[in-house]
DOZA-852151 format. One line per 8 residues: their letters; for each residue x, y, z of N, C-alpha, C, O. Coordinates in steps of 0.2 Angstrom, whole numbers. Layout:
a) X Y Z X Y Z X Y Z X Y Z | ...
# end
This chain:
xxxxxxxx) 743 281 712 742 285 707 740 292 710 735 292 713 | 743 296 709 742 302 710 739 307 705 742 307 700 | 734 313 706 734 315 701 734 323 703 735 326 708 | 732 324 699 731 335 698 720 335 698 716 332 694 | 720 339 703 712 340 703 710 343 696 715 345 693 | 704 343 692 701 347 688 695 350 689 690 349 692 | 696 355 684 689 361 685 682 359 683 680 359 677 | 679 357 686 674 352 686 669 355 682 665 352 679
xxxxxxxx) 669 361 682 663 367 679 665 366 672 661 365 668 | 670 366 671 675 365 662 675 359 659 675 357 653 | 674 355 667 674 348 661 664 346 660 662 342 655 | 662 348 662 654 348 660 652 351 655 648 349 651 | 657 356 655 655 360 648 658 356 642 654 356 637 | 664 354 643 669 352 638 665 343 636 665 339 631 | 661 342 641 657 334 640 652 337 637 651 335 632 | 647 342 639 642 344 633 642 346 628 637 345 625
xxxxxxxx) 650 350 625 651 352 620 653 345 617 649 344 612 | 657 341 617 659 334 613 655 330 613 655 326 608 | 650 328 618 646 320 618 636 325 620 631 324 624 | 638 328 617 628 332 619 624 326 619 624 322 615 | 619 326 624 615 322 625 616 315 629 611 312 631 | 624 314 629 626 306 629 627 305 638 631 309 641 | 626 300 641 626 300 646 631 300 650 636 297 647 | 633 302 656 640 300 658 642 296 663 647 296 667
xxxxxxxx) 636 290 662 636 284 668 641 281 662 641 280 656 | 646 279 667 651 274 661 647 268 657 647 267 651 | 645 262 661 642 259 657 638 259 652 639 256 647 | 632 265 652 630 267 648 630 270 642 625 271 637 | 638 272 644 643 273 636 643 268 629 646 270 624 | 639 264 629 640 260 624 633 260 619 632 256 614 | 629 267 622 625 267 617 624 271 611 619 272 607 | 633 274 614 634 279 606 637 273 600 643 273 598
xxxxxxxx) 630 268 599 634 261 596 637 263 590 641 259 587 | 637 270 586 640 270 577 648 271 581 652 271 577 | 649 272 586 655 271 586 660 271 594 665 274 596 | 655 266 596 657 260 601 660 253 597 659 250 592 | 666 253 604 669 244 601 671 241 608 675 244 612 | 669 235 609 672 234 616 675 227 612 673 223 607 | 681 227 617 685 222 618 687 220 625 688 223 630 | 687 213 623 688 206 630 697 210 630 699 213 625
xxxxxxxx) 700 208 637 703 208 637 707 199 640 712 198 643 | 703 195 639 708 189 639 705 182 632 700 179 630 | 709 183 631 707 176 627 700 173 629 697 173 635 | 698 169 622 693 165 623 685 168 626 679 165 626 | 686 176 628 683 179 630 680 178 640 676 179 643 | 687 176 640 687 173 648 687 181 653 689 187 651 | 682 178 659 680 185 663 686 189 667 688 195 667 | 687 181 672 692 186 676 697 181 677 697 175 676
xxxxxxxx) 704 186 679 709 182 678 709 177 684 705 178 689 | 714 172 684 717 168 690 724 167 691 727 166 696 | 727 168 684 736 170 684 739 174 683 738 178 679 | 745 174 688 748 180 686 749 183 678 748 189 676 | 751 177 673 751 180 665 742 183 664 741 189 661 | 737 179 666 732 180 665 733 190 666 733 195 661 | 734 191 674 734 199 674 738 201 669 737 206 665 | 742 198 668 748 202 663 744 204 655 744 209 652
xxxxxxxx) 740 198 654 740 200 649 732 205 646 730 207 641 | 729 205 656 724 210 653 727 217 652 726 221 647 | 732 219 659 734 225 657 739 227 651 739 233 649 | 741 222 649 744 223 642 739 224 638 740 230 637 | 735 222 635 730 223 631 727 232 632 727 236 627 | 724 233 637 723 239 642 727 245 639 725 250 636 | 733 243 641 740 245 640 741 250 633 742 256 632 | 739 245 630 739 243 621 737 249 620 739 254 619
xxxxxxxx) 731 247 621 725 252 619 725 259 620 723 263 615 | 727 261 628 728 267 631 731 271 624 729 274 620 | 739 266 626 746 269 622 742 273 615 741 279 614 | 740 267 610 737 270 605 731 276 604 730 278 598 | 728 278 610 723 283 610 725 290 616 722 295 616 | 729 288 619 733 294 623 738 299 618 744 297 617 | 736 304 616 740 309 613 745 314 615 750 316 612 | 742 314 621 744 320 627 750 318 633 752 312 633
xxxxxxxx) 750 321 637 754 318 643 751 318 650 753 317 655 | 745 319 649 738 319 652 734 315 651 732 314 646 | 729 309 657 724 308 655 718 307 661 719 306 667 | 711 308 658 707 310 663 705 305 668 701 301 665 | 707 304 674 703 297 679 697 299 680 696 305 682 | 690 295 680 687 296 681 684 290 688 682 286 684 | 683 288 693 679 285 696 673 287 699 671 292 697 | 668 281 704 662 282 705 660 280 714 663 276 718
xxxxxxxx) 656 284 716 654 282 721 648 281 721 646 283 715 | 642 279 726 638 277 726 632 280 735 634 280 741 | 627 280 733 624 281 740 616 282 738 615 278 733 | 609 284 740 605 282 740 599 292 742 594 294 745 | 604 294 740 603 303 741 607 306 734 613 303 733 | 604 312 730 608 315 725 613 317 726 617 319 721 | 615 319 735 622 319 733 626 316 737 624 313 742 | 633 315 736 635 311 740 637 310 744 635 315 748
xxxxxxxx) 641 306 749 640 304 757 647 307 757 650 308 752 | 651 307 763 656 308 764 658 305 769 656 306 775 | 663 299 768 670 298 761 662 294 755 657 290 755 | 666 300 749 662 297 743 660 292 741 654 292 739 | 666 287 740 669 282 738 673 276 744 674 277 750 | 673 270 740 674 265 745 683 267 747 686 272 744 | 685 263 752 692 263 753 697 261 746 702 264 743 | 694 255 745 699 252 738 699 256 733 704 256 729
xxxxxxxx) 694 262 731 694 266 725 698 271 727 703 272 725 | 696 273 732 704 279 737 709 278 736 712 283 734 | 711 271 736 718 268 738 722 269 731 728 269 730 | 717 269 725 721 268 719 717 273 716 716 271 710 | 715 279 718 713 286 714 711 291 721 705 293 723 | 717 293 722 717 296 730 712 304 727 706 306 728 | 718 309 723 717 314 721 711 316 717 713 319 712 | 703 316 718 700 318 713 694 322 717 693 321 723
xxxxxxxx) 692 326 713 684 330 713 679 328 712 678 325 707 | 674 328 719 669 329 717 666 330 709 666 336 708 | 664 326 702 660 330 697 653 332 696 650 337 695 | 651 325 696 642 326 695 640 319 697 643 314 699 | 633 320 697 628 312 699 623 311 695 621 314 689 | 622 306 697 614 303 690 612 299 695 615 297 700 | 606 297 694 602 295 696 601 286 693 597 286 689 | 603 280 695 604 276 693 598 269 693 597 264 690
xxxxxxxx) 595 272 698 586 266 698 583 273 703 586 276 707 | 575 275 699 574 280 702 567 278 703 562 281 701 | 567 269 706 560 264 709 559 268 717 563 268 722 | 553 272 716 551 275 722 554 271 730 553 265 731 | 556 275 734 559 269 739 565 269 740 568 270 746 | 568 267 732 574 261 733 580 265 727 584 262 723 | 579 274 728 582 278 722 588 275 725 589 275 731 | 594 274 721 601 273 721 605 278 716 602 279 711
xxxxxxxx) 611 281 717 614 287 714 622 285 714 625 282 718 | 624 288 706 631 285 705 634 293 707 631 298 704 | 640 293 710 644 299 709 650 299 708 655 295 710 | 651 304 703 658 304 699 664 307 702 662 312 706 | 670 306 703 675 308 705 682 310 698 685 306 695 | 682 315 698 687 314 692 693 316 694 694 316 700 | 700 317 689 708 319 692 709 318 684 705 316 680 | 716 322 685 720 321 680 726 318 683 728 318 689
xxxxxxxx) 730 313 678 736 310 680 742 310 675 740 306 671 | 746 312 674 753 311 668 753 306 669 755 303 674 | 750 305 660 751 298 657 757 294 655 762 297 651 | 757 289 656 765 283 656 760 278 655 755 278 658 | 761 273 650 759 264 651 760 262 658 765 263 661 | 757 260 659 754 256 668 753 261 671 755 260 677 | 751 266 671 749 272 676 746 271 679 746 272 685 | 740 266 675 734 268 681 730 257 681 724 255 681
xxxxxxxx) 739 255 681 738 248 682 735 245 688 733 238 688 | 733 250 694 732 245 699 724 247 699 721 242 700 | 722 251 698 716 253 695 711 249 692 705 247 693 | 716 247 685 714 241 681 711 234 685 706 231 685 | 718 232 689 718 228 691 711 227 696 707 222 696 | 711 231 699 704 232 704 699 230 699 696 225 700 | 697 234 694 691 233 690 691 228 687 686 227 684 | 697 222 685 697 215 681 694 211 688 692 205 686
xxxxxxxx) 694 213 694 693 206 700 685 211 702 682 209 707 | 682 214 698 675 217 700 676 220 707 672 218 711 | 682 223 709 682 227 715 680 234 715 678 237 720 | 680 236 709 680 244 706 676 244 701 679 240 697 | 671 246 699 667 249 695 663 254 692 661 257 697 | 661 256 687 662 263 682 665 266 682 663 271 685 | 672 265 679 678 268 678 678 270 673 676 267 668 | 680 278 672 679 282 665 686 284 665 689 287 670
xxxxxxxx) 690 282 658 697 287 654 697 289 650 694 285 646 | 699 294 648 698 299 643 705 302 641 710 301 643 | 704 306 636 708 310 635 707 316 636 703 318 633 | 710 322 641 709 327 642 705 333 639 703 338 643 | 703 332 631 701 336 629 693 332 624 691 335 619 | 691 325 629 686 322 628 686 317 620 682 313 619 | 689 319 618 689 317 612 688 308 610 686 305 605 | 690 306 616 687 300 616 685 293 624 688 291 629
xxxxxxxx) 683 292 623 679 289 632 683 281 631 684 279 626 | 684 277 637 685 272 639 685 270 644 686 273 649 | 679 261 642 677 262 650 678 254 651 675 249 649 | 683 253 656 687 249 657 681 242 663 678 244 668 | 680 237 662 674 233 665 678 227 667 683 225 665 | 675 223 671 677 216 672 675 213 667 670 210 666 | 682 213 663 681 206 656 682 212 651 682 210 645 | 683 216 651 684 219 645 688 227 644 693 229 647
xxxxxxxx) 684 233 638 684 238 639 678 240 633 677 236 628 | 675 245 635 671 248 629 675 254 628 678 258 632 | 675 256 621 680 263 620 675 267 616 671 263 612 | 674 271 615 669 276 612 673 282 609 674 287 613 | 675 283 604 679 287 598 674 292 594 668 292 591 | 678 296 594 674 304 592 669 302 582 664 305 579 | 672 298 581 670 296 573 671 288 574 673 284 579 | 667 287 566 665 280 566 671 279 561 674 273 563
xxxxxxxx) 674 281 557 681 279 553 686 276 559 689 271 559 | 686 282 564 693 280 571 691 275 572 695 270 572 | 684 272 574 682 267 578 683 261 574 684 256 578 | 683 260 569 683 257 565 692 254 563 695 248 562 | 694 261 563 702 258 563 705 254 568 709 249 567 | 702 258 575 703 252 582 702 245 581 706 241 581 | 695 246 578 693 238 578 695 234 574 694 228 575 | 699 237 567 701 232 566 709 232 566 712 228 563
xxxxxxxx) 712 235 569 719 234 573 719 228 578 723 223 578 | 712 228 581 713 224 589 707 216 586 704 213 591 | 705 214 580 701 211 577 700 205 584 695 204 587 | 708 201 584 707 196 589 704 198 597 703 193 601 | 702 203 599 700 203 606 693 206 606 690 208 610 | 690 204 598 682 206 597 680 199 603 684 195 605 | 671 201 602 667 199 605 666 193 599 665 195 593 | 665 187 600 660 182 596 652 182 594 648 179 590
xxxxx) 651 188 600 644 188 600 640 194 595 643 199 595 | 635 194 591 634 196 587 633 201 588 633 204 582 | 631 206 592 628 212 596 636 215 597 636 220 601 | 641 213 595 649 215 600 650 216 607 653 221 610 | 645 211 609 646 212 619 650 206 620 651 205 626
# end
């Protein structure tokens, strides 16, 4: 997957001006709850896949979902690196997130346990990519086997976050009507659990 860099100073602005206050550690995304919905991405609410249909049918689900919330011909990759200093090490990021999000910018850090000692730091990398169904398949793929994690996709002009996890996806939509419309389009890949985890 290849992408186009972005102005990293524009996108902090364009994330304070649409999500003020909200955090941009991806898992963390899910506590803008009036209008978070996450969905499993296999039947039965099964974790990780084992068969080939298995992948097939998380990236189709994935797929689904992009297709219906990508408006543009654009969309924003976001990945993460990690290190144990506010900023980050260089090479940022592991090999395998290179391999399948080669093109992106340094964005921002957070601070992710800040137990005297033992501080740990998540750092953002973002890109843009001309968006297609399966663009950013191999990606996916990494993050259904827990090789790759907090992955943030967007749509370019933020309007809505998606954060793609092993076993599932959380999506975060600008309104509680959109999110709402999602969730009941996609009813069968809700959660069981009472809480929608």
């Amino acid at each position: 997957m290849t992408g186009r860099l972005v102005d990293t100073d524009a996108l902090t602005k364009l994330w304070d001006q649409r999500w003020p206050g909200c955090s941009k550690v991806p898992y963390e995304l899910r506590g803008v709850q009036d209008r978070w919905v996450r969905f499993h991405t296999l039947p039965a609410s099964k974790r990780y896949p084992e068969t080939k249909s298995e992948y097939e049918t998380i990236l189709g689900r994935h797929n689904t979902v992009l297709t219906e919330l990508v408006r543009g011909s654009a969309l924003l990759v976001v990945t993460a690196g990690y290190s144990d200093r506010p900023e980050p090490r260089v090479p940022g990021r592991s090999a395998e997130t290179v391999a399948v999000h080669r093109d992106a910018s340094y964005w921002t850090s957070a601070c992710i346990d800040d137990d005297p000692g033992f501080e740990s730091y998540l750092h953002l990398y973002a890109s843009q990519v001309r968006w297609s169904p399966g663009c950013v398949d191999p990606l996916l793929c990494k993050v259904a086997d827990d090789v790759i994690a907090n992955v943030l996709l967007a749509d370019t002009g933020l309007g809505w976050l998606y954060h793609p996890y092993d076993g599932g996806m959380d999506v975060i939509m600008s309104s509680r009507i959109e999110r709402d419309v999602l969730r009941d389009r996609h009813r069968d890949w809700l959660s069981a659990h009472p809480d929608g985890l």
